[in-house]
Phi, psi and omega in degrees: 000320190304324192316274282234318187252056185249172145347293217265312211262308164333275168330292176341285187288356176300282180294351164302303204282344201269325180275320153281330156341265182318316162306290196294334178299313191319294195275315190294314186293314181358293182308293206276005131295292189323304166321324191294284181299000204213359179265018179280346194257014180240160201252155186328328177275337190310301212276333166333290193279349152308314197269338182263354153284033189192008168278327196261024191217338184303315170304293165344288199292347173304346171288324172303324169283358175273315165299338197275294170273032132330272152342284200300322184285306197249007172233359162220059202289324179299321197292333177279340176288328175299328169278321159272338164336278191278003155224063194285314173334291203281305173351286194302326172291299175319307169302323180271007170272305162348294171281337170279351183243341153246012142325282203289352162284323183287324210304306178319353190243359200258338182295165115300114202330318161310313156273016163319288176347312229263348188259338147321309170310313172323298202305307166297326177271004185273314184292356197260340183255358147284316194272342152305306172312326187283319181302300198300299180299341169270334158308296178321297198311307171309322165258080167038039167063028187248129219269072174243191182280310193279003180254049114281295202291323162278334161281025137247350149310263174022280209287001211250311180290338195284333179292294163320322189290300171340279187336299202289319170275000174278288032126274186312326194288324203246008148300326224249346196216033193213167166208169154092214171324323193274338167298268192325309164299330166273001163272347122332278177266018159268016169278298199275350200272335210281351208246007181274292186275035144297286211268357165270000172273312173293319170305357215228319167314299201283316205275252230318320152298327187263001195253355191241068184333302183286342175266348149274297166008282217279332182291003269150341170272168195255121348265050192277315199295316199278318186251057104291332165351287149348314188282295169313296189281025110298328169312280228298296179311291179320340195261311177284357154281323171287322166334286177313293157358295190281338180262013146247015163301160329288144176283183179262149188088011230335085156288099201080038172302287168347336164290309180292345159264011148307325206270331147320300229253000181250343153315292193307316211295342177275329152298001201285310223296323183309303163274352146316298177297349202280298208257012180274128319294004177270172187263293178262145168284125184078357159243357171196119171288155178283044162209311200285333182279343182309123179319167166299120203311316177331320205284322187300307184307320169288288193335330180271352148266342170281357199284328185304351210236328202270312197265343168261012142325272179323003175261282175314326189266348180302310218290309188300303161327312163281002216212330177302295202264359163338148174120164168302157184253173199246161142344100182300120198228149169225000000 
């Protein structure tokens, strides 16, 4: 324990818990912005059951980003004023997508029927300005937060592929929790979405090496490259196995429904894994290391323990929930 709560170490397991964080928001929020964003091509009974496959869980997963950023303020407070300072913009454009999707999920259920129409729109354009903000701020983030034309022109490449991945596991989610017509149309668009945030895993793949010396080092020196190897070529296999996958979907029995978001979730998590190793040991890349940004230990030694205590509430009730409203979804009932 003395180990685990030292100086050197502490900052570490921080930025760790900070990292899953941020992982487990991708995917759980992930699905249900996609689902959001993806209720504009579906028609009024469609978009029902679309909301009620994400009503008993959306809010929820909103919890990890909270947790994330949480994390970054009280155990990494310089990395945090630099992040929010210089991406104060996109932050805000993310909170007010934020705030338009959940008005407008309780307001929709609450209208007249005539105005339904106009809070399905709310809903939709609020998930779609969250999930551009998220993009746009992780594009920044990858080159270090540097305020030129080509790190603008690649964070909205960014927000444009990080919206596509969303789609595709949103995509994936209501392949795994819808049947008949709706089914079919959304394997359809986790067809066109996958082959979109396909080719933004590779931009991001190819540009981080070549904009960073050390970090072509460290993926491209001998013997890093051979056991980094792995990542792209599980990426690669999983994404042309779900391709194929998907274009004799759906089967009878919805036999594999189930596979394309396992298989989104083993994509993010090998991108996750990539860029971790990419930007270890700074908290921002190329400009503030996780020990320099790190709180004072003491401040860390309390925080980690309510953290000891705190998260795997938030584990469990995550865990319950899902394990509750499991199953195909149904007729949207209030």
């Amino acid at each position: 324990m003395d180990i685990l709560l030292s100086e050197e170490v502490l900052p570490v397991i921080f930025a760790a818990l900070m990292g899953l964080a941020v992982l487990i928001y991708v995917i759980l929020d992930g699905y249900d912005l996609g689902v959001g964003i993806l209720m504009y091509y579906a028609d009024p009974e469609e978009k029902d059951k679309m909301i009620a496959s994400i009503g008993p869980f959306w809010d929820a997963n909103e919890t990890w980003l909270v947790l994330a950023v949480g994390i970054m303020l009280v155990a990494f407070p310089k990395a945090h004023a630099i992040v929010m300072t210089t991406l104060y913009l996109p932050v805000f454009v993310m909170l007010i997508g934020l705030i338009l999707r959940g008005v407008a999920f309780d307001f929709r259920t609450k209208v007249k029927s005539q105005y339904k129409y106009y809070w399905n729109r709310v809903f939709i354009i609020g998930s779609l300005l969250t999930s551009l903000s998220q993009g746009f701020m992780l594009g920044f983030y990858i080159f270090g937060l540097k305020d030129t034309n080509y790190h603008y022109a690649f964070a909205f490449l960014s927000a444009l592929c990080v919206a596509a991945a969303y789609i595709f596991v949103g995509s994936a989610w209501l392949i795994m929790k819808t049947e008949y017509s709706l089914q079919k149309k959304a394997v359809n668009w986790a067809r066109n979405s996958l082959f979109i945030m396909s080719i933004g895993i590779a931009m991001v793949s190819l540009s981080t090496p070549i904009i960073s010396e050390r970090i072509f080092t460290r993926w491209f020196s001998f013997p890093d490259f051979i056991l980094l190897s792995n990542i792209p070529i599980v990426t690669t296999i999983t994404i042309t196995a779900t391709y194929y996958l998907l274009k004799k979907m759906p089967f009878e029995q919805d036999r594999y429904s189930w596979v394309p978001f396992i298989a989104a979730i083993i994509i993010f998590l090998m991108c996750f894994n990539g860029l971790a190793y990419s930007f270890f040991p700074y908290i921002i890349p190329g400009r503030l290391l996780i020990n320099d940004a790190a709180s004072d230990i003491e401040s860390l030694r309390v925080i980690f323990y309510g953290v000891v205590i705190v998260l795997p509430c938030i584990i469990g009730y995550t865990i319950f929930s899902y394990k509750v409203f499991w199953g195909k979804v149904k007729i949207l009932k209030y």
